[in-house]
N, CA, C and O atoms as a printed pandas DataFrame, in Angstrom:
     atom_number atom_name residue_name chain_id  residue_number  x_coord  y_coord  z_coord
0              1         N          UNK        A               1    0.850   -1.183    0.000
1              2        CA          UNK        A               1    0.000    0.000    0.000
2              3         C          UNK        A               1    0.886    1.234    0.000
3              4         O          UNK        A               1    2.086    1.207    0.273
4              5         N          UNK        A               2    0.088    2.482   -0.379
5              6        CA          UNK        A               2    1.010    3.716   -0.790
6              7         C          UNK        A               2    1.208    3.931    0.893
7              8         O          UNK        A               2    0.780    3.155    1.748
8              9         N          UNK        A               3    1.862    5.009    1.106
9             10        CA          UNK        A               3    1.921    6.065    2.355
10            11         C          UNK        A               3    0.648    6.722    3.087
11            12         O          UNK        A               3    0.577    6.838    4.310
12            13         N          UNK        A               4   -0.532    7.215    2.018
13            14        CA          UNK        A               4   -1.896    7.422    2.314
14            15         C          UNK        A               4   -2.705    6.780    3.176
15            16         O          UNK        A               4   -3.318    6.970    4.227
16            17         N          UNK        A               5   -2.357    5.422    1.846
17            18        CA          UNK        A               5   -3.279    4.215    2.911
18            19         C          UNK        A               5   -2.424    3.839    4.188
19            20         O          UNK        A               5   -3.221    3.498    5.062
20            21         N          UNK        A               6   -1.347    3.775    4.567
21            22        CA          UNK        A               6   -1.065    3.073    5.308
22            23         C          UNK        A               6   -0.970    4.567    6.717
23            24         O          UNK        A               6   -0.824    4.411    7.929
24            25         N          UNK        A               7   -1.054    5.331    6.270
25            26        CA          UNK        A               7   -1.172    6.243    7.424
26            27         C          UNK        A               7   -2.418    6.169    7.748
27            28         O          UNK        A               7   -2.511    5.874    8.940
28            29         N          UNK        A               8   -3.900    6.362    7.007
29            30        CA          UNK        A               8   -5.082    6.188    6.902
30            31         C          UNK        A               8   -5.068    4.798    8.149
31            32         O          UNK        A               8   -5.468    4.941    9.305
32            33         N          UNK        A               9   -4.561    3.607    7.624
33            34        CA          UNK        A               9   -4.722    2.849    8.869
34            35         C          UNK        A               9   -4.323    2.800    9.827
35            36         O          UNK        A               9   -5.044    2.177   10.607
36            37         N          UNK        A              10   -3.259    3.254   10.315
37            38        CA          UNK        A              10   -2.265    3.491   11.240
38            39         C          UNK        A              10   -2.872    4.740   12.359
39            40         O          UNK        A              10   -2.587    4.828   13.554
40            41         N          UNK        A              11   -3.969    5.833   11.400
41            42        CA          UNK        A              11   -4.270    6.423   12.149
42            43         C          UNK        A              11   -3.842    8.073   12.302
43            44         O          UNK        A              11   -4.303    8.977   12.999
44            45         N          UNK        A              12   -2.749    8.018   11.319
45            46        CA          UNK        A              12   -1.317    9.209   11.590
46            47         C          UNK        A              12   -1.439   10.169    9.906
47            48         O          UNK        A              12   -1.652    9.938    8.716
48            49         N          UNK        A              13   -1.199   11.090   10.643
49            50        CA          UNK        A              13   -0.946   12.091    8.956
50            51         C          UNK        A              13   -0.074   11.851    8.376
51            52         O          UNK        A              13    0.995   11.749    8.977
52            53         N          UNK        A              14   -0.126   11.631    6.817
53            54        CA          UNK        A              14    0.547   11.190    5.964
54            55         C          UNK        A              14    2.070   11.496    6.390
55            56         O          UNK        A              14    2.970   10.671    6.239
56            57         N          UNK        A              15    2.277   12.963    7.018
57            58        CA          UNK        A              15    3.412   13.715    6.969
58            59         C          UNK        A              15    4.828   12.893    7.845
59            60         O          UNK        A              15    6.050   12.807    7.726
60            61         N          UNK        A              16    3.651   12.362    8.824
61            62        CA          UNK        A              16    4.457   11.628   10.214
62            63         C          UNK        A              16    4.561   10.540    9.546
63            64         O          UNK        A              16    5.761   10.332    9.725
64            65         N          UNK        A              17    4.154    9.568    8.819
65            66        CA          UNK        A              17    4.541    8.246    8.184
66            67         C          UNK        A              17    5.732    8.897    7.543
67            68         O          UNK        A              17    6.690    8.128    7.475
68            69         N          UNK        A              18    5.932   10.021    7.084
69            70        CA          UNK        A              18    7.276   10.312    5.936
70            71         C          UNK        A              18    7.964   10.690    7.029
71            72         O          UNK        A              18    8.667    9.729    7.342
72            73         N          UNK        A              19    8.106   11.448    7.659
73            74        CA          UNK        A              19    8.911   11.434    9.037
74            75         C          UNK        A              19    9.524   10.692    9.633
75            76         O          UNK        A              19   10.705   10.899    9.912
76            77         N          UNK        A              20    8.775    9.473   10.030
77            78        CA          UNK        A              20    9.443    8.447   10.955
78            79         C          UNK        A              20    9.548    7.818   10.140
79            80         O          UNK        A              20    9.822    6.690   10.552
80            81         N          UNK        A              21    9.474    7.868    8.781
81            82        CA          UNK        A              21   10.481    6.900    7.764
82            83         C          UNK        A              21   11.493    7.727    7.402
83            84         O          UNK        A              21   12.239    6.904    6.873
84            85         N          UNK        A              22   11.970    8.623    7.324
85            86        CA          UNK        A              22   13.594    9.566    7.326
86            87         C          UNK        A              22   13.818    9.538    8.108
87            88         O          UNK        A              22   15.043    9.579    7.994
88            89         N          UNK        A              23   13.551    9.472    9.452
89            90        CA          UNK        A              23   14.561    9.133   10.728
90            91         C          UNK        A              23   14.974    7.730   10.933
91            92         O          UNK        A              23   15.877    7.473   11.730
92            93         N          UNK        A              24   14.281    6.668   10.165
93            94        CA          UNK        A              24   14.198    5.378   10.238
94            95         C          UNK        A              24   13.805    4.492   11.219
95            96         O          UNK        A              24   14.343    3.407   11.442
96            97         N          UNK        A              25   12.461    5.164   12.049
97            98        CA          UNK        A              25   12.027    4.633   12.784
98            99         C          UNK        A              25   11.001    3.361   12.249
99           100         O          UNK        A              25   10.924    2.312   12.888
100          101         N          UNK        A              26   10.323    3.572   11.148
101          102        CA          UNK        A              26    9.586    2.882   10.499
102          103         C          UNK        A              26    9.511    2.835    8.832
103          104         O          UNK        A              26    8.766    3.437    8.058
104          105         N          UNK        A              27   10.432    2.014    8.627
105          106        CA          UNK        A              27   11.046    2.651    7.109
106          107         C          UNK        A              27    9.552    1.542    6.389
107          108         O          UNK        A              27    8.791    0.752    6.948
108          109         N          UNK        A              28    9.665    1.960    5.078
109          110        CA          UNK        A              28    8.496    1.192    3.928
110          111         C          UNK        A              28    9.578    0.492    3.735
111          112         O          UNK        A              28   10.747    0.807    3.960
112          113         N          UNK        A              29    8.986   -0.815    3.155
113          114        CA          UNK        A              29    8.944   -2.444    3.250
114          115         C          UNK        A              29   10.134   -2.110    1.677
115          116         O          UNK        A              29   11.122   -2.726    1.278
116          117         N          UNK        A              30    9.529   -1.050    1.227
117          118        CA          UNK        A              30   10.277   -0.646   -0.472
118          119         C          UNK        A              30    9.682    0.385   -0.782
119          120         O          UNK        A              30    8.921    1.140   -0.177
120          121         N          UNK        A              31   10.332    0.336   -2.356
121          122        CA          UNK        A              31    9.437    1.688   -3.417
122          123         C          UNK        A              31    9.177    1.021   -4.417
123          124         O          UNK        A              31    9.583   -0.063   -4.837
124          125         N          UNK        A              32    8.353    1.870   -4.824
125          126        CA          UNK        A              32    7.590    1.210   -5.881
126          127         C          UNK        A              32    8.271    1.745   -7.532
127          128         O          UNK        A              32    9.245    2.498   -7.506
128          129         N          UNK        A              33    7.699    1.310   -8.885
129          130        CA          UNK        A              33    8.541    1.423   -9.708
130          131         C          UNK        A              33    8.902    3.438   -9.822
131          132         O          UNK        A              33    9.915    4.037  -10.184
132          133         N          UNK        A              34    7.566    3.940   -9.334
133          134        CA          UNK        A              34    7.851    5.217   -9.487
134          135         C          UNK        A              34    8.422    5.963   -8.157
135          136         O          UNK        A              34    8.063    7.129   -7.997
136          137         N          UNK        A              35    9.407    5.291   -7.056
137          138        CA          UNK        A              35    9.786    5.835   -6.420
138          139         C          UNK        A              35    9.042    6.188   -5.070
139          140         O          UNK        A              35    9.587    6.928   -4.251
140          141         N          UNK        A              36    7.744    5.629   -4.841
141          142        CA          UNK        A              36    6.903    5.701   -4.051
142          143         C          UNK        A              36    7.070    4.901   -2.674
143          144         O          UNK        A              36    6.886    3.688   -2.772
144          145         N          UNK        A              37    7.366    5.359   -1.505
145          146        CA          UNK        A              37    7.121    4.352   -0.558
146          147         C          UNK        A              37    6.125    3.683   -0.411
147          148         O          UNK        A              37    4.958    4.076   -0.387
148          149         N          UNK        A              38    6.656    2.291   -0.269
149          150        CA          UNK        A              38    5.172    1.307   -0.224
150          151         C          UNK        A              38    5.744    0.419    1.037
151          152         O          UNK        A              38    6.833   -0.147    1.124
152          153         N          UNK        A              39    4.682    0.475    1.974
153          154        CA          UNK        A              39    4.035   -0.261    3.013
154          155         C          UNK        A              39    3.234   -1.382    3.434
155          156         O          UNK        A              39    2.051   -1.160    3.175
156          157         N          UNK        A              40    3.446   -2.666    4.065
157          158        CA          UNK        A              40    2.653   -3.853    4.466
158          159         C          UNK        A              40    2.056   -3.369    5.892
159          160         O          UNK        A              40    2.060   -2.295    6.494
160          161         N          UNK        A              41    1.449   -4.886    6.197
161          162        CA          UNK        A              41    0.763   -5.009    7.086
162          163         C          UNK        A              41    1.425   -4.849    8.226
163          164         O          UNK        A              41    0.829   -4.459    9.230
164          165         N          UNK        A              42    3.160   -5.212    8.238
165          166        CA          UNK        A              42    3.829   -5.040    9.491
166          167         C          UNK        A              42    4.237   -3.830    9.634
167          168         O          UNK        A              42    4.265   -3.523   10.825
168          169         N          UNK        A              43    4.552   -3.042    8.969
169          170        CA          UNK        A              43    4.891   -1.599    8.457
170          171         C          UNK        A              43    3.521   -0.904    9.776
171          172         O          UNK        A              43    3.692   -0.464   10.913
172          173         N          UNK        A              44    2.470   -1.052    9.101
173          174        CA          UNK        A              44    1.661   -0.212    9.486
174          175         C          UNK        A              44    1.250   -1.008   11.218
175          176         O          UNK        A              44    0.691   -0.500   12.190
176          177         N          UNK        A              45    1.576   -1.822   11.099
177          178        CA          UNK        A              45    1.112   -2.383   13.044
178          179         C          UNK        A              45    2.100   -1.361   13.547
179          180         O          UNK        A              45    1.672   -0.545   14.364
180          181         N          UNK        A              46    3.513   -1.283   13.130
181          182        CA          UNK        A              46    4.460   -0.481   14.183
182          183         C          UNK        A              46    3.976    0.887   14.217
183          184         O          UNK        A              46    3.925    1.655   15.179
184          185         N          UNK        A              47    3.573    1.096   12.812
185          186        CA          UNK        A              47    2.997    2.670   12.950
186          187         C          UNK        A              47    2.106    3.079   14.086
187          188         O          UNK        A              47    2.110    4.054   14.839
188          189         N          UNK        A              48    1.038    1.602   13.918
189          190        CA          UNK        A              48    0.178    2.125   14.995
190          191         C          UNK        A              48    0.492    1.715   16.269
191          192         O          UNK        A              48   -0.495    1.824   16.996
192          193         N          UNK        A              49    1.646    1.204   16.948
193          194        CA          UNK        A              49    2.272    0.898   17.765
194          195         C          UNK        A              49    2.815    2.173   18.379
195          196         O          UNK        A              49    2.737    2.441   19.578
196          197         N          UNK        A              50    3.397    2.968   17.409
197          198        CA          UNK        A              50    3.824    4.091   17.810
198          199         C          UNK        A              50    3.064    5.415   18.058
199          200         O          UNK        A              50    3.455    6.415   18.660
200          201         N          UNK        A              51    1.806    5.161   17.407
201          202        CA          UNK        A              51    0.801    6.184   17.624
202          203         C          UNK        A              51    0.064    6.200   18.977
203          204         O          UNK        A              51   -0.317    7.201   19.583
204          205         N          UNK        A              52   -0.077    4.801   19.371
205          206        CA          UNK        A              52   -0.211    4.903   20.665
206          207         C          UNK        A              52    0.759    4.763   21.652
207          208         O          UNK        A              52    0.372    5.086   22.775
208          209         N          UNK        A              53    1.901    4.377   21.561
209          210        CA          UNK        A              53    3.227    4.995   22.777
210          211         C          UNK        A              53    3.000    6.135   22.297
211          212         O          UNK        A              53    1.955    6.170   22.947
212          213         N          UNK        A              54    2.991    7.832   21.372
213          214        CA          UNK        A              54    2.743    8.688   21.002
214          215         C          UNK        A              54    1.995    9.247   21.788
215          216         O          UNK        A              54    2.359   10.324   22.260
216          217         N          UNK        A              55    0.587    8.615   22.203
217          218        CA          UNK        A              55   -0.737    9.058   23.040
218          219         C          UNK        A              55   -0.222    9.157   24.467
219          220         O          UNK        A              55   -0.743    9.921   25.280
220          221         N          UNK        A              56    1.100    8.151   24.839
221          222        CA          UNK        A              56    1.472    8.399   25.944
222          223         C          UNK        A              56    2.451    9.537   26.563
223          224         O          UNK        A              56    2.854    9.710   27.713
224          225         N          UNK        A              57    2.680   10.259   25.333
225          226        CA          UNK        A              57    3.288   11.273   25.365
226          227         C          UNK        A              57    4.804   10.210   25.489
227          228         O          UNK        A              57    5.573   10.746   26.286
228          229         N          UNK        A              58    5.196    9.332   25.110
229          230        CA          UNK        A              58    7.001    8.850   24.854
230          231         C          UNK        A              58    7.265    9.608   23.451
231          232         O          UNK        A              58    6.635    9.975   22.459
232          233         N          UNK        A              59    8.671    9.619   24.007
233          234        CA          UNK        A              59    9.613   10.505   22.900
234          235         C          UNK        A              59    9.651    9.701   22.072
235          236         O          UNK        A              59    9.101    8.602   22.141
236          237         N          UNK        A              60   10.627   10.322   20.706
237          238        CA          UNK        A              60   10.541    9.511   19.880
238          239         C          UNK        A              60   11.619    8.429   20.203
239          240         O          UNK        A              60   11.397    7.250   19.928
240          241         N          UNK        A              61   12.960    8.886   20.873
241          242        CA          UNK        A              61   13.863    8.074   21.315
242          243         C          UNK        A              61   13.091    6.417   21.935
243          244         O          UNK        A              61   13.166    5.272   21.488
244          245         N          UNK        A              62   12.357    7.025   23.174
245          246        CA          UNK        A              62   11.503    6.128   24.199
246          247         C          UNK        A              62   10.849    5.072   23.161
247          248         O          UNK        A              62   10.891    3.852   23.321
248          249         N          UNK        A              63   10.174    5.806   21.957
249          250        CA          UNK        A              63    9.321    4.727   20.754
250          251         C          UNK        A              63   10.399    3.814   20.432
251          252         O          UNK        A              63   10.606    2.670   20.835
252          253         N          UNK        A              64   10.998    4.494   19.683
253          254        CA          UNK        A              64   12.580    3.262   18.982
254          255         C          UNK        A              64   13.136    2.289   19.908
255          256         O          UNK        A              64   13.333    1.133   19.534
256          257         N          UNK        A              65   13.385    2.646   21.005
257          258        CA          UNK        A              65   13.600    1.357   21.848
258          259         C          UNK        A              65   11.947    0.522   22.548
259          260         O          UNK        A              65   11.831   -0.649   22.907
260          261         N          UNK        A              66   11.039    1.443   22.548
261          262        CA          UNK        A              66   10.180    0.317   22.881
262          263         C          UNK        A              66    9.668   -0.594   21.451
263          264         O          UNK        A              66    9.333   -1.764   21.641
264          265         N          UNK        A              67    9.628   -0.151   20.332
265          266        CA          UNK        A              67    9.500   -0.939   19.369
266          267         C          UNK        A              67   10.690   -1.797   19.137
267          268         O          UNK        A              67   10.426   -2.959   18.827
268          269         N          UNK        A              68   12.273   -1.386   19.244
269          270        CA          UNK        A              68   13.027   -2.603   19.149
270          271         C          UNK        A              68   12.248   -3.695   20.330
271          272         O          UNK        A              68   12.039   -4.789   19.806
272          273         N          UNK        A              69   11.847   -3.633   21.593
273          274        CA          UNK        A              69   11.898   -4.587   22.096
274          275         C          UNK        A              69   10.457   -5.165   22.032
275          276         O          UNK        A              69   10.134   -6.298   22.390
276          277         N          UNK        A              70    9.844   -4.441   21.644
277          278        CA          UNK        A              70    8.437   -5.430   20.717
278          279         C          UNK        A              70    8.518   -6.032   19.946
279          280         O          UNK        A              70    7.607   -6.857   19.885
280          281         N          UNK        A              71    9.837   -6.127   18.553
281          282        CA          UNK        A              71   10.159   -6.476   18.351
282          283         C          UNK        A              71   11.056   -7.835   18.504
283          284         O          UNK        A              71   10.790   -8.767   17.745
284          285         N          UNK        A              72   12.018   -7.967   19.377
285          286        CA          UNK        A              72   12.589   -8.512   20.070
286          287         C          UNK        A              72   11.355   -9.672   20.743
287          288         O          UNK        A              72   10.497   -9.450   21.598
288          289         N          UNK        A              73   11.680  -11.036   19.939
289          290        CA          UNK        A              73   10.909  -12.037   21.291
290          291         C          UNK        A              73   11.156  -12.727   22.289
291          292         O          UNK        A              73   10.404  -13.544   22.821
292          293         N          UNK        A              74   12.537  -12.348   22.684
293          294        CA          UNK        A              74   13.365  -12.995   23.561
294          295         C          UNK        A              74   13.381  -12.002   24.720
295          296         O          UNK        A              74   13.804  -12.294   25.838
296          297         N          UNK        A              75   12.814  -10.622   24.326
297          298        CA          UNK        A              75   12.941   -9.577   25.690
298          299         C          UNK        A              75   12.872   -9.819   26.803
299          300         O          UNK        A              75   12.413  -10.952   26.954
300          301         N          UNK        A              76   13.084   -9.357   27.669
301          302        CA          UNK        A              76   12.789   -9.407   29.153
302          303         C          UNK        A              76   11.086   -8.249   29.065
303          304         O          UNK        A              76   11.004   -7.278   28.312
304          305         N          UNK        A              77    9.957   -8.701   30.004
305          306        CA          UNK        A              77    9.468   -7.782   30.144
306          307         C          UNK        A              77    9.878   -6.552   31.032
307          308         O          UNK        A              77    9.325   -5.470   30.836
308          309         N          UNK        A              78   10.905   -6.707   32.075
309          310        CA          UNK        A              78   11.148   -5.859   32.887
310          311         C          UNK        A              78   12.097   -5.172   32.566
311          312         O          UNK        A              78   12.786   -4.719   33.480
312          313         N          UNK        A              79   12.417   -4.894   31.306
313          314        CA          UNK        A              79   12.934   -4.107   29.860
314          315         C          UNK        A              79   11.771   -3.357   30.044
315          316         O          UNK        A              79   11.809   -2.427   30.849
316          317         N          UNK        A              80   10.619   -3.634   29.361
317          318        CA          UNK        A              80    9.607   -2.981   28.901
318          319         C          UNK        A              80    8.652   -1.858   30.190
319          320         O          UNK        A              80    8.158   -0.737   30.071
320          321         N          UNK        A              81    8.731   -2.814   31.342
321          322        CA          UNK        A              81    8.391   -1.912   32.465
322          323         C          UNK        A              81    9.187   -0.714   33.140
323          324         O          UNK        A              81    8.700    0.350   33.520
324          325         N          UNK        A              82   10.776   -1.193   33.220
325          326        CA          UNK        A              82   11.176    0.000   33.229
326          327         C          UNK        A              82   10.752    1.281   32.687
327          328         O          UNK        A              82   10.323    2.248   33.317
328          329         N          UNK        A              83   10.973    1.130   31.132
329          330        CA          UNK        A              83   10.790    2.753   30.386
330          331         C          UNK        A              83    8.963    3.128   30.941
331          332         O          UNK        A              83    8.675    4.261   31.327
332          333         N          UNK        A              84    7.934    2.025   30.888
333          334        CA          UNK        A              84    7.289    3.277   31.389
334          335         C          UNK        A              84    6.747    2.999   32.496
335          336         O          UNK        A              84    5.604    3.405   32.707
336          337         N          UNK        A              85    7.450    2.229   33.481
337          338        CA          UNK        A              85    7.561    3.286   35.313
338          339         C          UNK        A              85    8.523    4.911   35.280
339          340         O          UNK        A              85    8.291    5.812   36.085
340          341         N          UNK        A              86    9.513    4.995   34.268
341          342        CA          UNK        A              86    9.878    5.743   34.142
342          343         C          UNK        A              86    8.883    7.499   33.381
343          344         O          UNK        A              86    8.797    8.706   33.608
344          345         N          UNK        A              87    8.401    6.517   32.502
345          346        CA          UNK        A              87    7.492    8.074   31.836
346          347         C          UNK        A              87    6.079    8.133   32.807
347          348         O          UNK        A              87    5.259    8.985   32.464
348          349         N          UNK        A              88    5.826    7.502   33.690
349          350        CA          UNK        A              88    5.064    7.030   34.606
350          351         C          UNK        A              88    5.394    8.702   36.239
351          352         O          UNK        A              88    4.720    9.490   36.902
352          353         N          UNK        A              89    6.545    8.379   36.080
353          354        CA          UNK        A              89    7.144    9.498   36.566
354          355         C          UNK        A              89    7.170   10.495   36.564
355          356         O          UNK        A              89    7.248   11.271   37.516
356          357         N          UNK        A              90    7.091   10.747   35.142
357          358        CA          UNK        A              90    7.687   11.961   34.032
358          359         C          UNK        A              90    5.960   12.278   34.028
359          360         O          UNK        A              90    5.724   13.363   33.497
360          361         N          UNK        A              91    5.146   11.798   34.347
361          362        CA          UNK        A              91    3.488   12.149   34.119
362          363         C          UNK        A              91    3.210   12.623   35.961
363          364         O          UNK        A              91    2.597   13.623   36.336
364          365         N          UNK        A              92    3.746   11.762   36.694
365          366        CA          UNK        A              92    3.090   12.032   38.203
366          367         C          UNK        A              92    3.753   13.673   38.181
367          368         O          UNK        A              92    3.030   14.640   38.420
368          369         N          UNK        A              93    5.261   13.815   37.853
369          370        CA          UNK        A              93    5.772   14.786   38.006
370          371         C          UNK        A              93    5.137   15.608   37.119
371          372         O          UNK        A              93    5.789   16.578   37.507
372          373         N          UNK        A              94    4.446   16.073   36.277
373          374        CA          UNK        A              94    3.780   17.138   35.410
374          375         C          UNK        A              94    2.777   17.185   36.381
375          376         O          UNK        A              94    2.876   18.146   37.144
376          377         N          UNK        A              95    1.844   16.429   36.574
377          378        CA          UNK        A              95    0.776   16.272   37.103
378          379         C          UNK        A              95    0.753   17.102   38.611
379          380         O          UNK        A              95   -0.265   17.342   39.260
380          381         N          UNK        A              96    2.123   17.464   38.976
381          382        CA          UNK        A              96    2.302   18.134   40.272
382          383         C          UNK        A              96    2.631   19.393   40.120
383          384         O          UNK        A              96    2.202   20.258   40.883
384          385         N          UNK        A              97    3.558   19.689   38.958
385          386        CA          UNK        A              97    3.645   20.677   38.754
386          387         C          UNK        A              97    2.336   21.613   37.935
387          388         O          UNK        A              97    2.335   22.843   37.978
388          389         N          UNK        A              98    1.535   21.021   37.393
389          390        CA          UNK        A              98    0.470   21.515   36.865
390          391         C          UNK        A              98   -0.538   21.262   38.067
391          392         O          UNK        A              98   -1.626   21.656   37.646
392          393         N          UNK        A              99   -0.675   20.840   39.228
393          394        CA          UNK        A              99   -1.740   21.294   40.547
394          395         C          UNK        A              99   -0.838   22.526   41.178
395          396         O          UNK        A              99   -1.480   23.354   41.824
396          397         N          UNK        A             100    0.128   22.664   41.096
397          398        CA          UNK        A             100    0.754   23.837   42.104
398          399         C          UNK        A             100    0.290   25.185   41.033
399          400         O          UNK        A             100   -0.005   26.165   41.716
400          401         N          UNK        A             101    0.153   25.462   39.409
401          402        CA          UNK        A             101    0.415   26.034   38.676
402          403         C          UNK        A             101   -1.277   26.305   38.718
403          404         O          UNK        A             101   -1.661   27.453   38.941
404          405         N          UNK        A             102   -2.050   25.456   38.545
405          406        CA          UNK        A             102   -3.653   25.164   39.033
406          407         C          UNK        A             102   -4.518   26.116   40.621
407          408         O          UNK        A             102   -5.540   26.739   40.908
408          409         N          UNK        A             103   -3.211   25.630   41.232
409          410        CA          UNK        A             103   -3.950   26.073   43.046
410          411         C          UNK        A             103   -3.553   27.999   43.040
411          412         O          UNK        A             103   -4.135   28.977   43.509
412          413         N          UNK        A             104   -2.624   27.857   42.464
413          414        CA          UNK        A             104   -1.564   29.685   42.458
414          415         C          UNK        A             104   -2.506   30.135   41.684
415          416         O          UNK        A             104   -3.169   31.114   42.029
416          417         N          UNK        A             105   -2.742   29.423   40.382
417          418        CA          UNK        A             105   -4.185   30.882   39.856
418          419         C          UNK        A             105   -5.442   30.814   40.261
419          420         O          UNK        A             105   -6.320   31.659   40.086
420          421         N          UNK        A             106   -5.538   29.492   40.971
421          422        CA          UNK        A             106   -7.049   29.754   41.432
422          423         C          UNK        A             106   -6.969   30.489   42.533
423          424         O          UNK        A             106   -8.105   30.591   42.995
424          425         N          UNK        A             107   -5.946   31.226   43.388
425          426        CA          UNK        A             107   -5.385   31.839   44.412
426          427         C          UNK        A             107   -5.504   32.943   43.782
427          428         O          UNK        A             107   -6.173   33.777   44.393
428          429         N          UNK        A             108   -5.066   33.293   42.688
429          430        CA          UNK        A             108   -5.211   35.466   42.680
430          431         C          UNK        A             108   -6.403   35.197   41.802
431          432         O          UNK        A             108   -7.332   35.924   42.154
432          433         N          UNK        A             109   -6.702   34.464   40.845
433          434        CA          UNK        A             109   -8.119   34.612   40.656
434          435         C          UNK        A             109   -9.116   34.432   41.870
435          436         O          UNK        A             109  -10.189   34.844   41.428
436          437         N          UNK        A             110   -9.245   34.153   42.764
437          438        CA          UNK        A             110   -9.943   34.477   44.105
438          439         C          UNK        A             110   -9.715   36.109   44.674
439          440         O          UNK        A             110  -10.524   36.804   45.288
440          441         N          UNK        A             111   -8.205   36.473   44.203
441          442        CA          UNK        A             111   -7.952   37.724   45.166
442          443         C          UNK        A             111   -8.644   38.570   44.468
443          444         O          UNK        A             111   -9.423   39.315   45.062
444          445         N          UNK        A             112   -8.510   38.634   43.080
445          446        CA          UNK        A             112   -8.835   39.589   42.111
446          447         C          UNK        A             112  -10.627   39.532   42.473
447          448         O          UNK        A             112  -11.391   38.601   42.725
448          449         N          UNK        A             113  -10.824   41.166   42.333
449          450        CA          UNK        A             113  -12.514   41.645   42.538
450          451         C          UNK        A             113  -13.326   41.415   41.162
451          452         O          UNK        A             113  -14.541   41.252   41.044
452          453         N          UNK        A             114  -12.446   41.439   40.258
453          454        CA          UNK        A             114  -13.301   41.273   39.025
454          455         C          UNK        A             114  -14.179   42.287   38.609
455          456         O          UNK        A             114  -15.249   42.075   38.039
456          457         N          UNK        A             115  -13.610   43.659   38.965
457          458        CA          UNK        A             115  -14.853   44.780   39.113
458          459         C          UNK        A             115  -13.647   45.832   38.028
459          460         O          UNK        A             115  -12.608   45.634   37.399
460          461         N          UNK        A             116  -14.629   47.049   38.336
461          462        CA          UNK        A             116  -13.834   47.985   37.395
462          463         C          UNK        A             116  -12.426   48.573   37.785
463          464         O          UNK        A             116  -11.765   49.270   37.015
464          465         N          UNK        A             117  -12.086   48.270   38.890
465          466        CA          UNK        A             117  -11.052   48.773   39.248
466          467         C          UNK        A             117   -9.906   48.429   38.209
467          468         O          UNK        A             117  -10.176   47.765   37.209
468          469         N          UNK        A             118   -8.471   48.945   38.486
469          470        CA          UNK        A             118   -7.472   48.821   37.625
470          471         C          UNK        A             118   -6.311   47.885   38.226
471          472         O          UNK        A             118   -5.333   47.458   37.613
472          473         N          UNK        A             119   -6.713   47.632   39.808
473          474        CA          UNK        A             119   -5.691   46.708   40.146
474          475         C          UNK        A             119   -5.858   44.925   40.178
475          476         O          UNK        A             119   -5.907   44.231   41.194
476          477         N          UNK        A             120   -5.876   44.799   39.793
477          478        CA          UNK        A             120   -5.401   43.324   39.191
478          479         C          UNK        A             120   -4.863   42.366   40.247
479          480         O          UNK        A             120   -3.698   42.399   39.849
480          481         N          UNK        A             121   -4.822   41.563   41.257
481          482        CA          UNK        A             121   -3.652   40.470   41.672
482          483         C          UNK        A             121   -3.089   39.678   40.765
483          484         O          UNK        A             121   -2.044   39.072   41.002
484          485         N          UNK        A             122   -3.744   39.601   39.602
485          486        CA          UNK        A             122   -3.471   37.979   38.636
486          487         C          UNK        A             122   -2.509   38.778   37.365
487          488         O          UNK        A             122   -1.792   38.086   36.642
488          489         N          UNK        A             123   -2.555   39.727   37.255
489          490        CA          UNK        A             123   -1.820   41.022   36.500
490          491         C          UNK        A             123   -0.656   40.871   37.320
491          492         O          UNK        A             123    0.409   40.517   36.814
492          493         N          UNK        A             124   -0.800   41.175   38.884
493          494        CA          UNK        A             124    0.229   41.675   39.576
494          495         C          UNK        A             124    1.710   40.589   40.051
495          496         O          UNK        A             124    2.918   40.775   40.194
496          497         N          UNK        A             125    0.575   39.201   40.192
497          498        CA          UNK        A             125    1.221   37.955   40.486
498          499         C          UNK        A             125    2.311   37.159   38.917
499          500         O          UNK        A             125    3.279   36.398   38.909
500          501         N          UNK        A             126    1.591   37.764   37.911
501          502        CA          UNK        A             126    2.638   37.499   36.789
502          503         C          UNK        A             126    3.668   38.575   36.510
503          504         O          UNK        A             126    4.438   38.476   35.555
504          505         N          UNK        A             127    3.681   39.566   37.314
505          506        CA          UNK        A             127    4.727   40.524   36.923
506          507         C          UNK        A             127    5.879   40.743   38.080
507          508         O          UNK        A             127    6.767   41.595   38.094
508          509         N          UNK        A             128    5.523   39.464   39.282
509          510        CA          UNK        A             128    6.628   39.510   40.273
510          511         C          UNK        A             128    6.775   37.802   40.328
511          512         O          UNK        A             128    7.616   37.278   41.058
């Protein structure tokens, strides 16, 4: 199948199938006589393999080694658990920094009167 279809199944814009085939994360199977990348059925499972490690917010680095070891049938799973107890981390830790970032504006948005006046806390709290 062309690049279209196989992004079409995969799920992903055409652009990112040409992408992560120049970085060689997911190269086409071949080309076709006119130079066309062409794609199978295994082609497009990794694609969509990667579209959802993708959803998990993993890098692209994090993808390439979790697809080598999906690849890989001899892996260890505790290969595979590592990297995401690790982005597991990398989420609790956002997740904290976005409640502290959450509680601070719901804090001068409380201070602030919301009236005609000109003084601001939520003005004042981003400028110190």
């Amino acid at each position: 199948m062309n690049v279209g279809q196989a992004a079409e199944l995969a799920g992903l814009p055409v652009k990112t199938v040409r992408y992560y085939a120049d970085i060689g994360l997911v190269e086409p199977m071949g080309r076709s006589d006119a130079g066309y990348r062409l794609y199978g059925e295994s082609e497009v499972s990794k694609l969509t393999f990667i579209r959802r490690a993708r959803a998990f917010d993993f890098s692209v680095r994090d993808c390439r080694e979790l697809l080598g070891l999906y690849e890989d049938k001899t892996r260890s799973s505790k290969d595979v658990k590592k990297i995401a107890l690790k982005r597991l981390a990398e989420i609790d830790e956002k997740l904290s920094e976005l409640q502290k970032l959450r509680d601070e504006l719901a804090r001068v948005a409380h201070e602030c009167h919301g009236d005609n006046r000109p003084d601001c806390p939520i003005l004042d709290s981003f400028s110190s």
